[in-house]
N, CA, C and O atoms as a Tinker XYZ file with bonds, in Angstrom:
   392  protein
     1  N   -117.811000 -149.798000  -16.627000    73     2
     2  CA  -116.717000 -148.861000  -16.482000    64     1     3
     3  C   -115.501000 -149.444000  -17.183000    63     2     4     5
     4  O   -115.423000 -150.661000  -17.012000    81     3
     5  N   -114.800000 -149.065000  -17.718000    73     3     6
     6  CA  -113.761000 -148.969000  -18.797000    64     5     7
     7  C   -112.687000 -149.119000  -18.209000    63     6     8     9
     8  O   -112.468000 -148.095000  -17.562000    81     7
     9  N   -111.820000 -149.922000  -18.074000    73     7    10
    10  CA  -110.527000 -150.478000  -17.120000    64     9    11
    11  C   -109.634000 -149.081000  -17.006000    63    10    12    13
    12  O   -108.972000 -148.727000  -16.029000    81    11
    13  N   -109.777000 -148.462000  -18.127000    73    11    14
    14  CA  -108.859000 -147.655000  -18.537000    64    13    15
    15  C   -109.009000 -146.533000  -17.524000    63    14    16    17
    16  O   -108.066000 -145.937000  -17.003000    81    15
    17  N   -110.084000 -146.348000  -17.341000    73    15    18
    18  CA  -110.261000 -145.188000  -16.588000    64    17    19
    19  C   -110.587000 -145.099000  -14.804000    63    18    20    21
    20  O   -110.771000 -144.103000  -14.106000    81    19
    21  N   -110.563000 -146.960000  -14.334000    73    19    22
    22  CA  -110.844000 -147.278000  -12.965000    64    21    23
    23  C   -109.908000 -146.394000  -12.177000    63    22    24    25
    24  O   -110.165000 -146.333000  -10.974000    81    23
    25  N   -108.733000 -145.602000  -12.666000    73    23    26
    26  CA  -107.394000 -145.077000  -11.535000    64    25    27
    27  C   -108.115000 -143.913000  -11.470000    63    26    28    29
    28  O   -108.252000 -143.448000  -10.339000    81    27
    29  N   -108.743000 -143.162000  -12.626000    73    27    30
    30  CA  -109.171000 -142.138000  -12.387000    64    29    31
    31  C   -110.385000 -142.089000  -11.272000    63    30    32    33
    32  O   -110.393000 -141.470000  -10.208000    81    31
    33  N   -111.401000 -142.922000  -11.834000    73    31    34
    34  CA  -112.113000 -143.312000  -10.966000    64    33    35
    35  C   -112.016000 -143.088000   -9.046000    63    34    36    37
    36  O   -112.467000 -142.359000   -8.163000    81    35
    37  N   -111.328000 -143.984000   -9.184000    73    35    38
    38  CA  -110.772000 -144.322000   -7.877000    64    37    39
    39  C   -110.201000 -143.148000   -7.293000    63    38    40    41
    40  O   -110.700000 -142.820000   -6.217000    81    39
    41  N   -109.360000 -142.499000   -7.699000    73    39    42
    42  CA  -109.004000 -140.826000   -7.465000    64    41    43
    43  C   -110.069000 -140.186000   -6.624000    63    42    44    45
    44  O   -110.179000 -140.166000   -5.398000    81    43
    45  N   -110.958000 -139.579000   -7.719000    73    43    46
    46  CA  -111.966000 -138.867000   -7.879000    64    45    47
    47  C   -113.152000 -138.890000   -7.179000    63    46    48    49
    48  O   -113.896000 -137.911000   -7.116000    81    47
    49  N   -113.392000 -140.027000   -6.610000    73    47    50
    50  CA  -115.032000 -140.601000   -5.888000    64    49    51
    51  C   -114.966000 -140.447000   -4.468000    63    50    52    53
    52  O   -116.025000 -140.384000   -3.844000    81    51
    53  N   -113.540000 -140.358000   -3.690000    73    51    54
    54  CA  -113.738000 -140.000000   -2.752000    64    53    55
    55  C   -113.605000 -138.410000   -2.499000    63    54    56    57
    56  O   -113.959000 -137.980000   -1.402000    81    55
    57  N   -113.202000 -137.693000   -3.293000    73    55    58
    58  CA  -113.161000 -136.250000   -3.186000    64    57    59
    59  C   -114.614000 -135.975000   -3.111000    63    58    60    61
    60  O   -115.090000 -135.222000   -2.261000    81    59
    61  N   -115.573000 -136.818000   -4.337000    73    59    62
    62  CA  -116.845000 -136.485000   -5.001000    64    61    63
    63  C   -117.782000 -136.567000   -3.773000    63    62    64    65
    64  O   -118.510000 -135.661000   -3.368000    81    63
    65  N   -117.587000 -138.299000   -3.038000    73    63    66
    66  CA  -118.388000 -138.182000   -1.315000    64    65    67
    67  C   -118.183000 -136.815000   -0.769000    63    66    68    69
    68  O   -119.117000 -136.034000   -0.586000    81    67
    69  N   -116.557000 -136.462000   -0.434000    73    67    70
    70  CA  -116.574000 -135.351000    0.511000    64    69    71
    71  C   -116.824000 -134.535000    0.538000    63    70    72    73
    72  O   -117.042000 -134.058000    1.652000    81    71
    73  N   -117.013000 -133.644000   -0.728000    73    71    74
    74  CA  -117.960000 -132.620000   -1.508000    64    73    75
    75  C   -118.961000 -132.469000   -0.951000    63    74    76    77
    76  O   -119.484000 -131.537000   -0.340000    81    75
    77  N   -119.359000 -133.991000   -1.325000    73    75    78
    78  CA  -121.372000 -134.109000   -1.595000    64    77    79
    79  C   -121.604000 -134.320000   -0.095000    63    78    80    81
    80  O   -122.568000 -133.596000    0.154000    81    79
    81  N   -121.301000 -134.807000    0.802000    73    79    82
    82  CA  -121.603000 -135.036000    2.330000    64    81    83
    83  C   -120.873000 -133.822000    3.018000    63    82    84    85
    84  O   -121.429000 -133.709000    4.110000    81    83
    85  N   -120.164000 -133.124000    2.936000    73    83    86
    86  CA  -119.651000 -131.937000    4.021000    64    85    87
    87  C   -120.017000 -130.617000    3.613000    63    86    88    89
    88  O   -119.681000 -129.653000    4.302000    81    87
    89  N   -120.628000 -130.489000    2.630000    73    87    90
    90  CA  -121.136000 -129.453000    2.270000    64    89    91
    91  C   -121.983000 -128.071000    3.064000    63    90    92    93
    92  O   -121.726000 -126.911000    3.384000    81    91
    93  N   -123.083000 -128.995000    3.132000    73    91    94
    94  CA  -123.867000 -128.385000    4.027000    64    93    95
    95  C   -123.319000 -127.882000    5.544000    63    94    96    97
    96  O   -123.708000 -126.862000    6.112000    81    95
    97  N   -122.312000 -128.851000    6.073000    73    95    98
    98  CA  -121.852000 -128.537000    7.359000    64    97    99
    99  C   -120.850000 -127.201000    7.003000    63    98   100   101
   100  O   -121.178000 -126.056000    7.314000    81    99
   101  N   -119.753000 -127.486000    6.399000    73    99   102
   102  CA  -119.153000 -126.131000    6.245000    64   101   103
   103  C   -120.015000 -124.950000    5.745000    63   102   104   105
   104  O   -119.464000 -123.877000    5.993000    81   103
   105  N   -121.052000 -124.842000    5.196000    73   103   106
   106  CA  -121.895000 -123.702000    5.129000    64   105   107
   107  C   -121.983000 -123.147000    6.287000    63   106   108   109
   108  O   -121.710000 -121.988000    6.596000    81   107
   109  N   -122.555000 -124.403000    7.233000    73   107   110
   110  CA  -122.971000 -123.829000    8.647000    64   109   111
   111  C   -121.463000 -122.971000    9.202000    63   110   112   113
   112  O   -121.166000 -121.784000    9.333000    81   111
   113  N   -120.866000 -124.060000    9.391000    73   111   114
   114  CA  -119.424000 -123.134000    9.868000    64   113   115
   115  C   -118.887000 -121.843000    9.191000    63   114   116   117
   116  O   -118.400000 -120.838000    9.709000    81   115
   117  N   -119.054000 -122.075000    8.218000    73   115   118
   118  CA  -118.805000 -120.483000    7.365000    64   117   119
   119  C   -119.409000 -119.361000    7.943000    63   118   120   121
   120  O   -118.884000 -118.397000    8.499000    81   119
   121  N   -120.612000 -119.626000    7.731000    73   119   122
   122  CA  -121.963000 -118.238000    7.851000    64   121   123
   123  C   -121.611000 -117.704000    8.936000    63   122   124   125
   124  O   -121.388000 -116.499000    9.053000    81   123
   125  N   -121.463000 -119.095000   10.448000    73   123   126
   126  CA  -121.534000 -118.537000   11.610000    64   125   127
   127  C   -119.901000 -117.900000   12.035000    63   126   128   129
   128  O   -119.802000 -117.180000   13.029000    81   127
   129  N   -118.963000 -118.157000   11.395000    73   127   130
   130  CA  -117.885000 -117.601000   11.750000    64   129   131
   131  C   -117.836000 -116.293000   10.588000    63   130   132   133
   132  O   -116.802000 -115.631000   10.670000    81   131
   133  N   -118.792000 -115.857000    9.554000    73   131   134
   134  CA  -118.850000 -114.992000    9.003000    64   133   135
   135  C   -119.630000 -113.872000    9.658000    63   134   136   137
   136  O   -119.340000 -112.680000    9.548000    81   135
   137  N   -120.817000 -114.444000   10.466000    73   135   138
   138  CA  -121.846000 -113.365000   11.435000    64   137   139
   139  C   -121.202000 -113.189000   12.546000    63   138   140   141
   140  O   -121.699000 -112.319000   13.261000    81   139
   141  N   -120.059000 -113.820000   13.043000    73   139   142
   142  CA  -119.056000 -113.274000   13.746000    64   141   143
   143  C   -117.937000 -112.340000   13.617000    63   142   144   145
   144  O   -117.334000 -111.625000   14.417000    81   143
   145  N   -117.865000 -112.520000   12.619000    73   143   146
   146  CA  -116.932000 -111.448000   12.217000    64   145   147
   147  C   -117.829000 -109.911000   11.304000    63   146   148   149
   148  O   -117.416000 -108.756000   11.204000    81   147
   149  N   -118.651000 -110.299000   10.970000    73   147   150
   150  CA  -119.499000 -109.019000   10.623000    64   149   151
   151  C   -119.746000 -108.568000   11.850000    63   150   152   153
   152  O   -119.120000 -107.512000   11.939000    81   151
   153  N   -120.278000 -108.767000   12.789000    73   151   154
   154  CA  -120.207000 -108.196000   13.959000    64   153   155
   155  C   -119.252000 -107.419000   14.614000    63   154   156   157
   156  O   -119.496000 -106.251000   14.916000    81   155
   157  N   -118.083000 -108.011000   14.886000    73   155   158
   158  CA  -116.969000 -107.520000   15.105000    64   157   159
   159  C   -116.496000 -106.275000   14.290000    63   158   160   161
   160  O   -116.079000 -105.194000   14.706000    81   159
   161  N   -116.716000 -106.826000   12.726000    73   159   162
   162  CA  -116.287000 -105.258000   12.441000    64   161   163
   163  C   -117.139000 -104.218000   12.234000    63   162   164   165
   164  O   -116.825000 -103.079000   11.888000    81   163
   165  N   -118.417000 -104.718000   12.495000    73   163   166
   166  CA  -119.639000 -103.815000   13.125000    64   165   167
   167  C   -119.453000 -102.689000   14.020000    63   166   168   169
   168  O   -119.563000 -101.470000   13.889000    81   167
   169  N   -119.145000 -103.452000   14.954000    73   167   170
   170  CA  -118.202000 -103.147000   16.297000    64   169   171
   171  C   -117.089000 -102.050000   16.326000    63   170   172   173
   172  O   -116.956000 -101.076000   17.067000    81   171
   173  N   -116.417000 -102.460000   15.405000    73   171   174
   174  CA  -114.968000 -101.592000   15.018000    64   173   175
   175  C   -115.595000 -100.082000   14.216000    63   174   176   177
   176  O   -115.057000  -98.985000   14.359000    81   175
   177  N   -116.655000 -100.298000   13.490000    73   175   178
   178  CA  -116.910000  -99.253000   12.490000    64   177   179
   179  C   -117.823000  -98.166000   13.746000    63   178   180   181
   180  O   -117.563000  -96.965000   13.807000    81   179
   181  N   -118.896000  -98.834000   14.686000    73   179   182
   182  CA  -119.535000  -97.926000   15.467000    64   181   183
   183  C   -118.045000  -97.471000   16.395000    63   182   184   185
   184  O   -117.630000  -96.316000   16.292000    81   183
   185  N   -117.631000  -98.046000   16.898000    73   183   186
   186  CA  -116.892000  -97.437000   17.671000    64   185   187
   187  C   -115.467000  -96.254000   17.068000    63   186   188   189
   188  O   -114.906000  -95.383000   17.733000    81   187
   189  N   -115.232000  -96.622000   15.711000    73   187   190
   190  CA  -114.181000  -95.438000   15.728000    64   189   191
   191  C   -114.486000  -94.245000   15.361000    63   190   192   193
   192  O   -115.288000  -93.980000   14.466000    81   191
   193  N   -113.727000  -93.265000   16.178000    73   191   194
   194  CA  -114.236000  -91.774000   16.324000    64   193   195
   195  C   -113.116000  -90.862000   15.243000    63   194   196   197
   196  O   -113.517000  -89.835000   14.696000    81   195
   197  N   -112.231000  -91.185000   15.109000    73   195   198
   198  CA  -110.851000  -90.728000   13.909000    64   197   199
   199  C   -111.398000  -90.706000   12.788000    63   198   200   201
   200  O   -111.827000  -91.814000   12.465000    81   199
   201  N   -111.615000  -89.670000   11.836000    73   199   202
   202  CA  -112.100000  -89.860000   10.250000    64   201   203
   203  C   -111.496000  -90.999000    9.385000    63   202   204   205
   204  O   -112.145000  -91.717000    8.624000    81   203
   205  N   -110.013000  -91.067000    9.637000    73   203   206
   206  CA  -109.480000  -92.330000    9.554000    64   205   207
   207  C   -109.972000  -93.614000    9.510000    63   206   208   209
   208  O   -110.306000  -94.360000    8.589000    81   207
   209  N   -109.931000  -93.743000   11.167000    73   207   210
   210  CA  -110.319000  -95.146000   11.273000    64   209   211
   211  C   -111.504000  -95.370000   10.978000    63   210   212   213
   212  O   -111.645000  -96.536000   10.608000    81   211
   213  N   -112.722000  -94.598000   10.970000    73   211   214
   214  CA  -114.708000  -94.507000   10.411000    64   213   215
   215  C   -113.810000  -94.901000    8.980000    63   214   216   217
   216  O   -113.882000  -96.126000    8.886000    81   215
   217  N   -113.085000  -94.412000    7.959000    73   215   218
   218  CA  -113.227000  -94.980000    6.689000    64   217   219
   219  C   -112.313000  -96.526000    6.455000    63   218   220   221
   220  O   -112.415000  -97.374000    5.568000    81   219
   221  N   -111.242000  -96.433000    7.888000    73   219   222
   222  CA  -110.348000  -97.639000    7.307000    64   221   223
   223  C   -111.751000  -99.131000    7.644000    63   222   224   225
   224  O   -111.870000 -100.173000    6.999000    81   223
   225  N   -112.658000  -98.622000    8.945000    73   223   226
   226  CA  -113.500000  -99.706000    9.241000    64   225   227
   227  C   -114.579000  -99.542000    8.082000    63   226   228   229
   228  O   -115.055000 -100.642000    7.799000    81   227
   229  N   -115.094000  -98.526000    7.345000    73   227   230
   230  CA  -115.778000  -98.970000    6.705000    64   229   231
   231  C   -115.339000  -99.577000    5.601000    63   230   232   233
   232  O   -116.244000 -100.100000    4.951000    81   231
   233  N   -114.220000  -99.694000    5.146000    73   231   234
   234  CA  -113.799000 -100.476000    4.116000    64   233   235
   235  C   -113.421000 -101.400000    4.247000    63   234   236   237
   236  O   -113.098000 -101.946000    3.192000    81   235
   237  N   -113.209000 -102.156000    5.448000    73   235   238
   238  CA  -113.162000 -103.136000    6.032000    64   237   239
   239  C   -114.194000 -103.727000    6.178000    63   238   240   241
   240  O   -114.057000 -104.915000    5.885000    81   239
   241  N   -115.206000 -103.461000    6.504000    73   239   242
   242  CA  -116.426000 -103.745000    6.676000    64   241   243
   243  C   -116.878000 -104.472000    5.214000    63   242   244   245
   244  O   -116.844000 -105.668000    4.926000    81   243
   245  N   -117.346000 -103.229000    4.334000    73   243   246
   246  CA  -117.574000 -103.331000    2.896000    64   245   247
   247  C   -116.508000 -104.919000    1.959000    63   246   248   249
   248  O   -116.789000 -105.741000    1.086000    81   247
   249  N   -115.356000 -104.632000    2.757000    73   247   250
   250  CA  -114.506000 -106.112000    1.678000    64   249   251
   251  C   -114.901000 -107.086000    1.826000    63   250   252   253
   252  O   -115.177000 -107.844000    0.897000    81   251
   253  N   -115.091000 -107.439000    3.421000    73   251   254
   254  CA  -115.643000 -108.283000    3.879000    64   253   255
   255  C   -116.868000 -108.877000    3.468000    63   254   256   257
   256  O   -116.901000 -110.099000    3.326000    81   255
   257  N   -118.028000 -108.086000    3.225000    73   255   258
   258  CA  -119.396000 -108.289000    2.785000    64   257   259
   259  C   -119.236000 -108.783000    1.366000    63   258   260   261
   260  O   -119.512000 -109.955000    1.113000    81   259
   261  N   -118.870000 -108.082000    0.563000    73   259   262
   262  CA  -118.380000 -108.256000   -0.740000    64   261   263
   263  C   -117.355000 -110.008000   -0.808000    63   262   264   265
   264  O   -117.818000 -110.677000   -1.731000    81   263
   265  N   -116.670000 -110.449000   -0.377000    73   263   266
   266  CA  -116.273000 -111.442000    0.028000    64   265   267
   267  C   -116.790000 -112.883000    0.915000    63   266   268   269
   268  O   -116.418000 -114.054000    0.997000    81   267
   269  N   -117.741000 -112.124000    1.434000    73   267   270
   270  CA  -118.813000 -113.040000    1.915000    64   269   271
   271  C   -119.375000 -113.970000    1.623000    63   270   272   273
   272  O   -119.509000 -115.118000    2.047000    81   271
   273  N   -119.938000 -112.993000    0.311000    73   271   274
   274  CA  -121.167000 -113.311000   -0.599000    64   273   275
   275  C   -120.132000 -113.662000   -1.653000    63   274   276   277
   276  O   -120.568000 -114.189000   -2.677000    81   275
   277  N   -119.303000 -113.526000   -1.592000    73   275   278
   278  CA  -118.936000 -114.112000   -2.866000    64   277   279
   279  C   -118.506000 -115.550000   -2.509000    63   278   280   281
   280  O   -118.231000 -116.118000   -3.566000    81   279
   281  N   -118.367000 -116.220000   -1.647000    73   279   282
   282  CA  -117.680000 -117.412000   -1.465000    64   281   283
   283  C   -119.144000 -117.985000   -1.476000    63   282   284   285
   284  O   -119.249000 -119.209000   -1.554000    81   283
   285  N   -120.183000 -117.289000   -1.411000    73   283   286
   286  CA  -121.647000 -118.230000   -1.127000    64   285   287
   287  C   -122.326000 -118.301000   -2.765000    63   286   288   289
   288  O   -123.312000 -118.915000   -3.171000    81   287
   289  N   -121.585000 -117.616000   -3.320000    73   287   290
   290  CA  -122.034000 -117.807000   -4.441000    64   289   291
   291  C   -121.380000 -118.637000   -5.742000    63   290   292   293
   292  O   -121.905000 -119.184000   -6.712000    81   291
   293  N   -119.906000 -118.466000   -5.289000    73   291   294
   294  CA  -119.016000 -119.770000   -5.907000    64   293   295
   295  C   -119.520000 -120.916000   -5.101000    63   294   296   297
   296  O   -119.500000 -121.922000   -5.810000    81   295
   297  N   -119.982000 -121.178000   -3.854000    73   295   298
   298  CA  -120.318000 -122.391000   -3.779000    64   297   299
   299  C   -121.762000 -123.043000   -4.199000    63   298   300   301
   300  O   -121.993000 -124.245000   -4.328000    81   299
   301  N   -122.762000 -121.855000   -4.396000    73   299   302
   302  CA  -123.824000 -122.262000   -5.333000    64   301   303
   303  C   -123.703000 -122.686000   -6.049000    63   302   304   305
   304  O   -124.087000 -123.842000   -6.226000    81   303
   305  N   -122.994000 -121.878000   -7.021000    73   303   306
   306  CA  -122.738000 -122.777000   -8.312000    64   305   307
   307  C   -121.946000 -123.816000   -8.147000    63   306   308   309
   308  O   -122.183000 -124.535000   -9.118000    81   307
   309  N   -121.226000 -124.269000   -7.558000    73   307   310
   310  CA  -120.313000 -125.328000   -7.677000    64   309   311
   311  C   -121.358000 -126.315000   -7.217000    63   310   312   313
   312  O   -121.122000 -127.497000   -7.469000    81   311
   313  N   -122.704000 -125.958000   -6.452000    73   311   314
   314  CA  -123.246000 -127.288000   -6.015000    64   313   315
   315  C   -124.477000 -127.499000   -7.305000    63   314   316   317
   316  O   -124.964000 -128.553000   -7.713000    81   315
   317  N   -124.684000 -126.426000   -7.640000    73   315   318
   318  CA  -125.408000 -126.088000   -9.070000    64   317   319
   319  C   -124.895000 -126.947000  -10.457000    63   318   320   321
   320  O   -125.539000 -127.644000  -11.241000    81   319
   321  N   -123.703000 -126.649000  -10.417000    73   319   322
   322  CA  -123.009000 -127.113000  -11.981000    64   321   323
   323  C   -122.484000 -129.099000  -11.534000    63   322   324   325
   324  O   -122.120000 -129.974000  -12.320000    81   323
   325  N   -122.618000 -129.152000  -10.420000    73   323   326
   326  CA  -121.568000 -130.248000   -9.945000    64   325   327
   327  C   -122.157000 -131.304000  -10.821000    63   326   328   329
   328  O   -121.330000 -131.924000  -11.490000    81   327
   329  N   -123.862000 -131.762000  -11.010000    73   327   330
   330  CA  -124.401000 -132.890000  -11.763000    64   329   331
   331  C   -124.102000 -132.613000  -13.515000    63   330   332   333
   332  O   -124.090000 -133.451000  -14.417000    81   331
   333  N   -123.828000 -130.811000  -13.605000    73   331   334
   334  CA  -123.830000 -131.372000  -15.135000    64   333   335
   335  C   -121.880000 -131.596000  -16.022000    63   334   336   337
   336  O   -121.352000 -131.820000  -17.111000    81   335
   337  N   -121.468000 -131.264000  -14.244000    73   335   338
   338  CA  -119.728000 -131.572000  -14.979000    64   337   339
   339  C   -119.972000 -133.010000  -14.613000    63   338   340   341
   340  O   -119.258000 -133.658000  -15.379000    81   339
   341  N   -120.607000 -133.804000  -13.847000    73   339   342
   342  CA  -120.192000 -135.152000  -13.421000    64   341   343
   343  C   -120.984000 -136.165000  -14.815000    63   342   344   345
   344  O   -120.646000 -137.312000  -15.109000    81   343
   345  N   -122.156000 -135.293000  -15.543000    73   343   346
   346  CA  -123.034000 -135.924000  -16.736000    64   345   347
   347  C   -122.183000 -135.953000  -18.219000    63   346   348   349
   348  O   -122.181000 -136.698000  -19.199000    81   347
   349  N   -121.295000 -134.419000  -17.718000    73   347   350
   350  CA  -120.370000 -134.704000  -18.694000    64   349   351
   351  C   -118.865000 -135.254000  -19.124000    63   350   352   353
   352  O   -118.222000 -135.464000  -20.153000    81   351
   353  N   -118.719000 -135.348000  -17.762000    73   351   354
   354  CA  -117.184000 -136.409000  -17.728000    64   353   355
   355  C   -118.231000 -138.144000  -17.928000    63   354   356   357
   356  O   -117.664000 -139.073000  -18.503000    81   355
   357  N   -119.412000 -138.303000  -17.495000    73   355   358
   358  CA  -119.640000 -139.933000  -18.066000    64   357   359
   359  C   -119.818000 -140.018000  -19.085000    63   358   360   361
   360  O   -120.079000 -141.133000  -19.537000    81   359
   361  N   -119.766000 -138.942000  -19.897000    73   359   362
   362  CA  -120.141000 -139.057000  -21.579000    64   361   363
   363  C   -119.005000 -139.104000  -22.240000    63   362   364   365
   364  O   -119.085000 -139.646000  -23.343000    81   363
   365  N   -117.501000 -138.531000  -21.777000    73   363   366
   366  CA  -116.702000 -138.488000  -22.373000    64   365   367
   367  C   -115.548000 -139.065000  -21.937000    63   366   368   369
   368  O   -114.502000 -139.083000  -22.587000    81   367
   369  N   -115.716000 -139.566000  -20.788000    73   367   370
   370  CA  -115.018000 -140.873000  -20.289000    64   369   371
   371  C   -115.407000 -142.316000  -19.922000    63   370   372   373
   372  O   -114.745000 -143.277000  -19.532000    81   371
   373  N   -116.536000 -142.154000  -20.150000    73   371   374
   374  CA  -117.503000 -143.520000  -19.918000    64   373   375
   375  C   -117.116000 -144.462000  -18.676000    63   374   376   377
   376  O   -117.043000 -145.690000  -18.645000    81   375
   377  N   -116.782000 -143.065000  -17.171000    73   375   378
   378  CA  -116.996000 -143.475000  -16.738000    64   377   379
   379  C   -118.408000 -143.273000  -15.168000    63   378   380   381
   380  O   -118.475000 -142.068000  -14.930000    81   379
   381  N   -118.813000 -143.608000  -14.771000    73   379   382
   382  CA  -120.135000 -142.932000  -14.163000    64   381   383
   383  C   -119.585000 -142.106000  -12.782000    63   382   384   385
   384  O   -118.907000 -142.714000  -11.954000    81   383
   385  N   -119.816000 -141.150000  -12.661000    73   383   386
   386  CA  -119.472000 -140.975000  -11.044000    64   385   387
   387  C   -120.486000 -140.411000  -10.037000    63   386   388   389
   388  O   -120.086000 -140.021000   -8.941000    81   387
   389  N   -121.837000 -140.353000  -10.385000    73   387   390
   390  CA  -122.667000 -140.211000   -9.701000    64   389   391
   391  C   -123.554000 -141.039000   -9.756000    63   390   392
   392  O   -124.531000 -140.948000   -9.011000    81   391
């Protein structure tokens, strides 16, 4: 490793652990505070009787889902791409971080 680049180093490797080790746990916490709240506005959409509120909950409903899945899918890829940004910062900083 290249003196030059040990600060960066040093920066960077503990973010890179916390990434790589908490990952999986905040999934868990996500999903289940996400199937909690799909529920809830489950909840909200069977129960309102106002033409109103049937469309304000179903669009509520719908953002939500749409938002869901989207945070599960930025984090795919981020766990997807993570070895080939870390293959390509050692090539062009020479320094290793995985």
């Amino acid at each position: 490793m290249s003196s030059n680049f040990s600060g960066f180093y040093n920066l960077i490797s503990p973010i890179l652990s916390l990434v790589n080790n908490y990952t999986g746990a905040l999934l868990m916490i996500v999903s289940s505070l996400g199937a909690i709240q799909c529920i809830f506005l489950g909840v909200r959409y069977a129960k309102a009787q106002d033409p109103d509120e049937v469309s304000q909950a179903r669009k509520s409903l719908r953002d939500f889902i749409i938002g869901f899945f989207l945070i599960f899918i930025l984090i795919a890829a981020m766990r997807a791409g993570m070895p080939s940004l870390c293959q390509w910062m050692e090539e062009n900083t020479k320094v290793s971080i995985y």
